[in-house]
C-alpha positions in Angstrom: 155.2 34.8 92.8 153.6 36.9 90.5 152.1 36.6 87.0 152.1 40.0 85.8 154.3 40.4 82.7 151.6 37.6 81.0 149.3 40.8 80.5 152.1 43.3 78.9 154.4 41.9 76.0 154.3 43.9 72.9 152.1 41.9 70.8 149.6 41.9 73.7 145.8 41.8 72.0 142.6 40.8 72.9 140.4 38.1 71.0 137.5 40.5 69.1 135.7 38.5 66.9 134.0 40.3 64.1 131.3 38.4 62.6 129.7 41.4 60.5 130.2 42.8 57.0 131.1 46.3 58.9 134.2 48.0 58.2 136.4 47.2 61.7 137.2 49.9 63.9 140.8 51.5 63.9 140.8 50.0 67.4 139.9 47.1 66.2 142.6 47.3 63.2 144.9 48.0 66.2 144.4 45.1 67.6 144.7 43.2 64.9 148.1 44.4 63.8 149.6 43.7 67.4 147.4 40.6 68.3 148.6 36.9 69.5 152.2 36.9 68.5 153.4 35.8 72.2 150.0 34.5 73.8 146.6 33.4 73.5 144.1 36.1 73.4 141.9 37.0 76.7 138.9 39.0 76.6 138.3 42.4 77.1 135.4 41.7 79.7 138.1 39.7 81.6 139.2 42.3 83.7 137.0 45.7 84.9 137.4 48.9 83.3 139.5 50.6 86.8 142.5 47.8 86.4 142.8 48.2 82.8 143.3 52.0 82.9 145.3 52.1 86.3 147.4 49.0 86.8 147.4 47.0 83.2 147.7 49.8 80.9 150.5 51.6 82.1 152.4 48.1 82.3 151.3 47.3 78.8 152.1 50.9 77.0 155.4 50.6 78.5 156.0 47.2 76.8 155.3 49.1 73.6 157.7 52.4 74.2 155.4 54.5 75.6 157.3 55.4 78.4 156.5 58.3 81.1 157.8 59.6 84.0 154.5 58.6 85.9 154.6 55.0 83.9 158.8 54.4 83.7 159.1 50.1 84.4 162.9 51.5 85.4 161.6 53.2 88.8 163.0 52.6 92.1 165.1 49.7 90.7 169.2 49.8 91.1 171.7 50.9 88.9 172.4 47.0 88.2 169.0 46.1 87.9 168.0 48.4 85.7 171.0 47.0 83.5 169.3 43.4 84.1 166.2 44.9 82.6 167.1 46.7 79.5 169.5 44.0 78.6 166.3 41.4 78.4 165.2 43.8 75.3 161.3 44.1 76.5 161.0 47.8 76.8 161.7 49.3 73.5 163.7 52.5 73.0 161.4 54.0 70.9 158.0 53.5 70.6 156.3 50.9 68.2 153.0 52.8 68.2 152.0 56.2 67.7 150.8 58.8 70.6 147.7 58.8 68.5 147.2 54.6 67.9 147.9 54.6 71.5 145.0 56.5 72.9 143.1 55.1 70.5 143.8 51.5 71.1 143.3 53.0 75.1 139.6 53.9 74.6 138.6 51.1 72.7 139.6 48.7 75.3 138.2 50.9 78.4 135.2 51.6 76.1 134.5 47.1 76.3 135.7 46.9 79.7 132.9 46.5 82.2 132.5 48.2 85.4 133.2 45.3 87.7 133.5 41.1 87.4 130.5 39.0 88.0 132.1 36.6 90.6 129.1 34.6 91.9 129.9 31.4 93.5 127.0 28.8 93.8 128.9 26.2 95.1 127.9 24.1 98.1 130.4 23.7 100.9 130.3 22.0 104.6 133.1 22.2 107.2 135.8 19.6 106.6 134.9 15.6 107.7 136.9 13.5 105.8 140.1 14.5 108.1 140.7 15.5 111.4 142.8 19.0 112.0 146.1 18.7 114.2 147.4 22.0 114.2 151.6 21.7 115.0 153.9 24.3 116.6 158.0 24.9 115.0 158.9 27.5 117.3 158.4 30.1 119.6 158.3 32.7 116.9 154.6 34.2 115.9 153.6 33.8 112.3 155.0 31.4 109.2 157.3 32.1 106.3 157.6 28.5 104.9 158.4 28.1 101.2 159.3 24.4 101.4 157.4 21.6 102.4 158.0 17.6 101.9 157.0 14.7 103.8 159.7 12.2 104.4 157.7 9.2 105.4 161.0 7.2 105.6 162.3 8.7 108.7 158.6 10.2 109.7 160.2 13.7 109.6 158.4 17.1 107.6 160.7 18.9 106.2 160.1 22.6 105.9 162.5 25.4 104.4 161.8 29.3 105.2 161.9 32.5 103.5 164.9 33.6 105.4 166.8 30.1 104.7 165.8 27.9 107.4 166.0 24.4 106.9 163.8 22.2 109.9 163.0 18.7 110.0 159.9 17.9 112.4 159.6 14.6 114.0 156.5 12.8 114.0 157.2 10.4 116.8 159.1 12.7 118.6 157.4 15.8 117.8 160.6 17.8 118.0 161.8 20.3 115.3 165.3 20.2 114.6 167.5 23.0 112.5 169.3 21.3 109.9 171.2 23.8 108.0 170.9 27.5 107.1 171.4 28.9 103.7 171.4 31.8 101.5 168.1 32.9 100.5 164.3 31.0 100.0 164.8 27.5 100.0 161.7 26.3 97.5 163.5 22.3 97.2 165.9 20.2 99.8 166.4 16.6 99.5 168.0 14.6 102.3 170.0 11.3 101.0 171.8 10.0 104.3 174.8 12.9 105.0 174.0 14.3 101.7 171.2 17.6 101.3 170.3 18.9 98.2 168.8 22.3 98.4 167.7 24.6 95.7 167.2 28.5 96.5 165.3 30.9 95.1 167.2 34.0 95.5 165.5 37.2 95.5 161.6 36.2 95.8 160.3 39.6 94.7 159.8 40.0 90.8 163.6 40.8 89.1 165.8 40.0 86.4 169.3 39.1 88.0 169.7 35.9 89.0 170.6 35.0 92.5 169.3 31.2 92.9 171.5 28.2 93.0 171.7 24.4 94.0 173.5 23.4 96.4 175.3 19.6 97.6 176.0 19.7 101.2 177.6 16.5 102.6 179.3 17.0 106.0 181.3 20.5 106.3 181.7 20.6 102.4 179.4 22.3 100.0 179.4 21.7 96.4 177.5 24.1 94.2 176.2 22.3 91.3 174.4 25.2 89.4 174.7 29.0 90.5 173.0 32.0 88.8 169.6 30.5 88.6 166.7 33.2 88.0 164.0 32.9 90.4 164.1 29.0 90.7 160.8 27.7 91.7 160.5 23.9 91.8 163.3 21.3 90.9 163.2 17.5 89.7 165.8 15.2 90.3 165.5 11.9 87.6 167.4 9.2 85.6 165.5 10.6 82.5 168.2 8.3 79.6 168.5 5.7 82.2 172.3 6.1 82.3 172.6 5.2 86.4 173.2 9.5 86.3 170.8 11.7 87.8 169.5 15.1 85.6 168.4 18.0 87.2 165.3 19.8 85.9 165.2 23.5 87.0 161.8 25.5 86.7 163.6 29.3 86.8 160.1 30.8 86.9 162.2 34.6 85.9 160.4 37.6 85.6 160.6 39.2 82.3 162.7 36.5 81.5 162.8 33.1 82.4 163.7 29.1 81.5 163.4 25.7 82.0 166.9 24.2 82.3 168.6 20.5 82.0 171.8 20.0 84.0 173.5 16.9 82.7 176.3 15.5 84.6 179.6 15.0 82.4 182.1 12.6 83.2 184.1 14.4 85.9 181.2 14.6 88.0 180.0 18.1 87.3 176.6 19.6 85.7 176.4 21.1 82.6 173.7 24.2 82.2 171.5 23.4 79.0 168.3 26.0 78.4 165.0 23.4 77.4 162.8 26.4 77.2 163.2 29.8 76.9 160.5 31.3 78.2 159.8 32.8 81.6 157.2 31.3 84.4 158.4 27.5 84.2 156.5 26.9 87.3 156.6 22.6 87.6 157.8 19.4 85.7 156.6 16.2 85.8 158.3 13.3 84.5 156.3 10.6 82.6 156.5 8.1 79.7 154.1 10.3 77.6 154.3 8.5 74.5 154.4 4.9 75.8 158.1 4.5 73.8 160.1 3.9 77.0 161.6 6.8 77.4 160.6 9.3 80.1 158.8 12.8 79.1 158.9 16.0 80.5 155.6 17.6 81.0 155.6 21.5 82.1 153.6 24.4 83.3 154.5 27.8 82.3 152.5 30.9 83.8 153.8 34.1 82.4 153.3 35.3 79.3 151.9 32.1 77.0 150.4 30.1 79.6 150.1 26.7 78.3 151.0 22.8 78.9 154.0 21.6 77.6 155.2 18.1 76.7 158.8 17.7 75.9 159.4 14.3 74.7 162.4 12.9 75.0 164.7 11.4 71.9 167.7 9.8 72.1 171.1 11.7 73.9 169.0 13.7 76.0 167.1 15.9 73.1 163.5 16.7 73.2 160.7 17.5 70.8 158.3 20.1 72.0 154.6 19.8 72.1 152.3 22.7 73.8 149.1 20.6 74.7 147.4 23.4 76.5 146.8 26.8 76.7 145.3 29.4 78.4 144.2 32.7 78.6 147.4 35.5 80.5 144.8 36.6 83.2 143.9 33.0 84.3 146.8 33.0 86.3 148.2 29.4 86.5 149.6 28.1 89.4 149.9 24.4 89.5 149.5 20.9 88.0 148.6 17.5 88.2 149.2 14.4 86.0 146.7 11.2 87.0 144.6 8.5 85.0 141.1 10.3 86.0 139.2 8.2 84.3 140.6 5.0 83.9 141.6 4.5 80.5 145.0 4.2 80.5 146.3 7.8 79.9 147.3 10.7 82.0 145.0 13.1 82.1 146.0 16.7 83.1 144.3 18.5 86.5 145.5 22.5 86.5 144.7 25.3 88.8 144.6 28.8 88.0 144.1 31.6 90.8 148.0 33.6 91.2 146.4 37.4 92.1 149.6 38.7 93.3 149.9 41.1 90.3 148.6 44.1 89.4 145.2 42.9 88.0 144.2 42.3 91.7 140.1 41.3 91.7 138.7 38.2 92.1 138.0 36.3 89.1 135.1 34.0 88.1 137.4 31.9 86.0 139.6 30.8 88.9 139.5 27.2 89.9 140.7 23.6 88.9 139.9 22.3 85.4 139.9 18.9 84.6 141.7 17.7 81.1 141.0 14.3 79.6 143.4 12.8 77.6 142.2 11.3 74.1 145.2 8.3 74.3 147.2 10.4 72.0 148.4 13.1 73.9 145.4 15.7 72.8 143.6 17.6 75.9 140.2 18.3 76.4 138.8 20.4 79.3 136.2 18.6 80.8 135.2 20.0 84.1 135.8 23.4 85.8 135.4 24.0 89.5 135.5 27.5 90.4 137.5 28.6 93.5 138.8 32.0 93.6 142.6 32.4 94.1 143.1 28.1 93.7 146.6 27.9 93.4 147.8 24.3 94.6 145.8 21.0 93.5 146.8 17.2 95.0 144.7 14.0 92.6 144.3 11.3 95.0 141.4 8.5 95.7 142.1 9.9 99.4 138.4 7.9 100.6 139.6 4.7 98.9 136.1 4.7 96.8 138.0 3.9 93.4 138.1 7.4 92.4 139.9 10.3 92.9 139.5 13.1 95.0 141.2 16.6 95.8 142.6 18.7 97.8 142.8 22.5 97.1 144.5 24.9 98.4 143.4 29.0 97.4 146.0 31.4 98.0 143.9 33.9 96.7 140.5 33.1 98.0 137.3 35.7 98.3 138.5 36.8 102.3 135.0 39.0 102.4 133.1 36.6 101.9 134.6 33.1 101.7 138.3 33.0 104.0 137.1 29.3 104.9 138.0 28.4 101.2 141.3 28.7 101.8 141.3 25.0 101.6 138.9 23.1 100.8 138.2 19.2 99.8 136.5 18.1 96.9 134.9 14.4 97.4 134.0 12.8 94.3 130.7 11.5 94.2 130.2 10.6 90.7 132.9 10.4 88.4 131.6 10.4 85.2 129.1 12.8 85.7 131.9 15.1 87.7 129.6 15.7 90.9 131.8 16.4 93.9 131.1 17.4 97.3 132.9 20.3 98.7 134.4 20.5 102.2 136.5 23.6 103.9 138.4 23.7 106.9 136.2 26.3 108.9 139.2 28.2 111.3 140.0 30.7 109.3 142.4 32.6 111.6 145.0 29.8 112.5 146.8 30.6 109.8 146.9 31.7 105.8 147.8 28.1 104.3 150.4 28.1 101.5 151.8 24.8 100.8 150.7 21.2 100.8 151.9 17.7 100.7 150.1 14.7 101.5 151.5 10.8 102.4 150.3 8.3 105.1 152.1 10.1 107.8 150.7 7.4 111.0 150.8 4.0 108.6 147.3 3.4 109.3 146.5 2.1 105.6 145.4 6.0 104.3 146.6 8.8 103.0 147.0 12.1 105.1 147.5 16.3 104.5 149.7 18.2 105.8 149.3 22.1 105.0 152.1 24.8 105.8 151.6 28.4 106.1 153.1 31.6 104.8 151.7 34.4 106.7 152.9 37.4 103.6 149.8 39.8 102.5 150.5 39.1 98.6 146.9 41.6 98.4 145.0 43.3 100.7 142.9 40.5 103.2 140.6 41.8 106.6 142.2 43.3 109.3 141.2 40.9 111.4 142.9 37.8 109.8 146.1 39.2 109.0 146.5 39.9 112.8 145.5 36.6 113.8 148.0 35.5 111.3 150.6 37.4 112.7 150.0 36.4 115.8 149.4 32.8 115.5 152.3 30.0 116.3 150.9 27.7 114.4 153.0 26.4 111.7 151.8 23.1 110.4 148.0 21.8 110.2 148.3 18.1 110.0 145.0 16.9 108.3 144.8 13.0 109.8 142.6 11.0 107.2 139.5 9.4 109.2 139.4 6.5 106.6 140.5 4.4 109.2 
């Protein structure tokens, strides 16, 4: 997944804040006439001055009509997905700004830029003691492509689902891996009711605007498909949100330069009806919840691209909703995941995010990458509280996994410094001191078993605590040493099965 159009929609701007009596610049004016229609503002300093004038730029003038034959967002793409494209309206057909505005507007952002990112991490970390690493074999073949991963505790089974379609169940007791279906394209859901498996996938994984994704019911030799034509799907919720006896189906179609978060509401024949909840691109994960204490259940979203924010979509009667954006962040944070626990106590959900997706063309480690804490005020209002830096953090599990009466975390970095710190590629924070926010950071140390992508976490041996298990995807998204993409390559180990030493 990528995050990249969040830098280059037309009204894309910069917050400059101009505390003098001095006449503003005609950059500055620029700015000012294109600025925050479609996102929150980042800073110049943000991002150095070589990806602003190579990789961001280009993207960004091109969102505004200034269109080259060096800098054409048509290139290399089919006849039908260049259709896709100009039908989604992003790339004007003439320009909106002038050759002249646009140099202008150029210089005065390269002329703020700095030369490089100040990305100095100060944080302790010791090799990992809270769990103990069981690394688990699938298959013969070297190296991991896993999109999928659940824990079924019921049956003892992980459930993985590949890039290529492959969908595996792995026996705990047994330790045997069994193929339980092939399908289509990425599989990024599968639920497994008795005979019946629900699989949601993604399509084409690589940024595009023609929608290949669908879910799927398969219940002995028959296959239903409930929803087809789904644009990038990334995660999908199954709930009784009206309480009706009816399962909905909440669709994150993360998209490209476009994108949604879709309802599918079963009718009285039995089949889904498509209904759009947000139009927006990078729907990314939902979590239901009764927000508003009124008894009905909430939606609660993260969207990446473009407007990165928090949403809360609370739910009225007949299955309408009234949305709220909570949260929001700045396009090159890069947010990747979320989690919705009581930090604190109180009696509200409190919001834990990561941001760290580096799979675009702004590729350069960030000192604003990490997990933020958000407090909830009891009525639904945000506050960041805490901000633990990790570069590339792009997966986050809340749990009280030491059974100390507070919680914990598990992160996972996709993105992580490889120079200087691979180990980080996950790493546990113990909390220490809850109100003061004072954690202890651990990292598993083997940094060439394998690049870890996905986690879950249950009580996978029934001993009383909760356990990790960590899947890989080994897929250079940007540029890592030599040496750890061959060990990656070349490893056969799948799953790492983190056994909490609790007790």
């Amino acid at each position: 997944m990528d995050f990249k159009s969040c830098f280059y929609c037309i009204s894309f701007c910069f917050l400059i804040s101009c505390n003098t009596a001095e006449k503003p610049s005609k950059g500055e004016v620029l700015f000012d006439n294109h600025c925050a229609s479609c996102h929150i503002a980042p800073a110049i300093i943000d991002l150095p001055k070589n990806i602003w004038k190579d990789n961001v730029l280009p993207a960004m003038g091109a969102r505004m009509g200034i269109i080259t034959a060096e800098n054409h967002p048509y290139h290399k793409l089919t006849f039908r997905e260049q259709m896709a494209v100009i039908k989604t309206g992003v790339y004007p057909f003439k320009p909106i700004i002038t050759e002249e505005d646009w140099k202008l507007l150029q210089d005065y952002i390269i002329d703020l830029a700095p030369d490089s990112l100040q990305n100095i991490n100060t944080i302790k970390s010791s090799p990992l003691t809270q769990f103990a690493a069981n690394p688990v074999t699938l298959d013969s073949v070297k190296g991991s492509l896993y999109t999928f991963l659940k824990i079924d505790t019921l049956n003892q089974n992980i459930i993985t689902g590949s890039r290529s379609g492959v969908l595996t169940s792995y026996n705990l007791k047994s330790k045997e891996n069994t193929i339980l279906d092939y399908y289509s394209s990425a599989i990024i859901d599968a639920r497994i009711i008795g005979d019946s498996t629900y699989v949601t996938n993604m399509g084409v994984m690589d940024p595009n605007e023609i929608p290949r994704g669908n879910t799927i019911l398969r219940h002995g030799g028959a296959t239903a498909v409930l929803q087809d034509s789904l644009h990038r799907p990334v995660n999908t919720l199954y709930a009784d949100l009206n309480n009706d006896g009816n399962e909905e189906i909440v669709i994150s179609e993360f998209g490209d330069l476009t994108g949604k978060l879709s309802l599918l509401v079963k009718d009285k024949y039995g089949f889904y009806k498509k209904r759009i909840l947000l139009n927006l691109p990078g729907s990314l994960r939902v979590v239901h919840r009764d927000m508003d204490k009124d008894g009905k259940d909430d939606l609660v979203v993260l969207v990446a691209q473009g407007d990165e924010a928090v949403y809360i979509l609370y739910q009225k009667e007949n299955l309408e909703f009234e949305i709220e954006k909570v949260l929001r962040f700045s396009p090159v944070y890069g947010s990747s995941w979320f989690e919705l626990i009581d930090y604190n106590g109180d009696g509200f959900d409190d919001i834990i995010t990561v941001n760290g997706d580096n799979a675009d063309k702004s590729f350069v480690n960030k000192p604003y990458h990490g997990m933020r804490i958000h407090i909830n005020d009891g009525k639904n209002n945000f506050k960041e509280t805490y901000f633990h830096s990790l570069n590339g953090a792009t997966r986050v599990i809340a749990n009280d996994f030491d059974q100390d009466g507070d919680i914990d975390f598990a992160l996972l970095a996709t993105f992580p410094d490889f120079d200087k710190y691979p180990e980080y590629n996950f790493v546990y924070l113990e909390n220490t001191d809850s109100e003061k926010y004072t954690f202890k950071q651990e990292h598993f140390a083997d940094t060439k078993m394998a690049r870890w992508f996905l986690m879950d976490t249950a009580d996978i041996d029934g001993d009383g605590d909760d356990d990790i298990v960590l899947s890989s995807l080994t897929f250079s998204f940007t540029p890592a040493p030599k040496d750890l993409e061959e060990a990656w390559r070349e490893s056969y180990t799948d799953l790492l099965i983190l056994e909490n030493k609790l007790h």
